[in-house]
N, C-alpha and C positions, 0 to 999 in steps of 0.2 A: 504494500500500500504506500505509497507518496505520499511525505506528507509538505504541509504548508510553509516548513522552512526550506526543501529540497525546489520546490515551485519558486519561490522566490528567490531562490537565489539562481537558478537556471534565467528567471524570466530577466531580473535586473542583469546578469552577466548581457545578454540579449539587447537591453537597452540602450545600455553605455554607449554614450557618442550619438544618439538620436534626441530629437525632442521629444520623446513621449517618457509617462512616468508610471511607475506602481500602481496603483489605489489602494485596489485588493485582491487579496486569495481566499478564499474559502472551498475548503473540502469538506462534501455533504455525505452524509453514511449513503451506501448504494455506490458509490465509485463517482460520483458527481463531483465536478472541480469547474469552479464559477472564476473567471480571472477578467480583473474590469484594469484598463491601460487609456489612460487620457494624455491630452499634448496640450499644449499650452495654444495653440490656433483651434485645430480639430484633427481627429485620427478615422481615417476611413476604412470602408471596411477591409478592401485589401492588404492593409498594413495590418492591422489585425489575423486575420486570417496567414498571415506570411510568418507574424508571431506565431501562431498556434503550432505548424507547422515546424519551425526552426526546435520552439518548445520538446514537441512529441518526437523528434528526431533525436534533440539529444537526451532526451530520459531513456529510448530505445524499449526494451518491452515492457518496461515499467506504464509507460503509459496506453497498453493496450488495455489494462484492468481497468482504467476509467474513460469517464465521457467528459472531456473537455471544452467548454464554452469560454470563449474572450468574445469583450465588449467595452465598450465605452461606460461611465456611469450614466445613468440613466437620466434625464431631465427633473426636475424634482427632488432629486434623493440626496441626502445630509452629505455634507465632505466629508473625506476624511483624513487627508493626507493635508498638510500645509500648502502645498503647491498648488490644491484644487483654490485655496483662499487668492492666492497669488493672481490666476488664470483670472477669477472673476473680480477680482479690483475694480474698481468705480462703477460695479454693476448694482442692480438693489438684488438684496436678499433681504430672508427669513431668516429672526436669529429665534430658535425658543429656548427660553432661559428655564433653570433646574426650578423653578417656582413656580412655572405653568403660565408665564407670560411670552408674549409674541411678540415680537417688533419688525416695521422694516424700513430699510433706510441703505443708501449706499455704502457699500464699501469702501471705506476711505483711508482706513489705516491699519495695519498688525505688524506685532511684533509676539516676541515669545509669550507671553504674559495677559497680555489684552490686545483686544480691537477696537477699531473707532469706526464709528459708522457716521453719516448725515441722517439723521431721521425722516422718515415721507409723511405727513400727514395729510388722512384725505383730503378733498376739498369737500366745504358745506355748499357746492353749486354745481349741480349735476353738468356734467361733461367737462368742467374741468380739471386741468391735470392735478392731481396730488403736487403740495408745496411742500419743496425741500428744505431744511433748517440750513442754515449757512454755516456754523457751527459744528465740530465734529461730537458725538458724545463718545464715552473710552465706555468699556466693558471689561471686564477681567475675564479670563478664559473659562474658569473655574467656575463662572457664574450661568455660562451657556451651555443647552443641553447638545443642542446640534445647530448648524447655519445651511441653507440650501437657498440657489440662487433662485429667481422667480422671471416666470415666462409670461411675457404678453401677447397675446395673437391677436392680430387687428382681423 
């Protein structure tokens, strides 16, 4: 069985010297292996697929006992690597904090410790935009449960 430190370090040898990064590994009982690889522009699927590939080649029959999917993370779905905070810099996200509060606001600052967001508040006048604080506010890391960017579809 493969496990999730043998994956990672096959997949980052792999990486090195490209733009794209980790996110995650997850190994699922049943021989299921989920492996999500983002880039700091966008990663297609044949760059993916060429990963998978390079992957299963060098594990050799080890990786015939399972079933391997790579992917992109998903739209919606919580970061988890510091880099995904990086990519979306001056984007608005979702932060929810470990007390069950939500906020969203630009991305405007991190470091190891905290983030600074601009906060959005709606507008009280239908159809117009949400106003930005001008101001950054800080967050300690420690205080937030998860951060995920937010999609607008016109």
């Amino acid at each position: 069985m493969i496990t999730v430190e043998q994956l990672r370090s096959v997949i980052e040898r792999h990486l090195e010297g490209t733009p794209h990064f980790l996110v995650d590994v997850e190994v699922r009982p049943g021989g299921k292996v989920n492996v999500e690889v983002d880039n700091d522009k966008a990663i297609t699927l044949d760059e993916l697929a060429r990963l998978n590939r390079a992957v299963r080649e060098d594990l050799g029959d080890a990786a015939d006992d399972c079933e391997m999917q790579f992917s992109s993370p998903g739209m919606g779905r919580p970061f988890k690597v510091l880099r995904q905070y990086h990519k979306h810099m001056g984007r608005i996200v979702e932060l929810k904090f470990t007390d069950g509060r939500t906020l969203r606001g630009e991305l405007a600052e991190l470091n190891d410790t905290s983030m600074g967001i601009r906060i959005q508040h709606p507008s009280k006048v239908k159809g117009r935009l949400p106003k930005m604080e001008e101001e950054v506010t800080t967050f300690p890391l420690t205080e937030i449960k998860s951060t995920q960017a937010t999609y607008k579809f016109n």
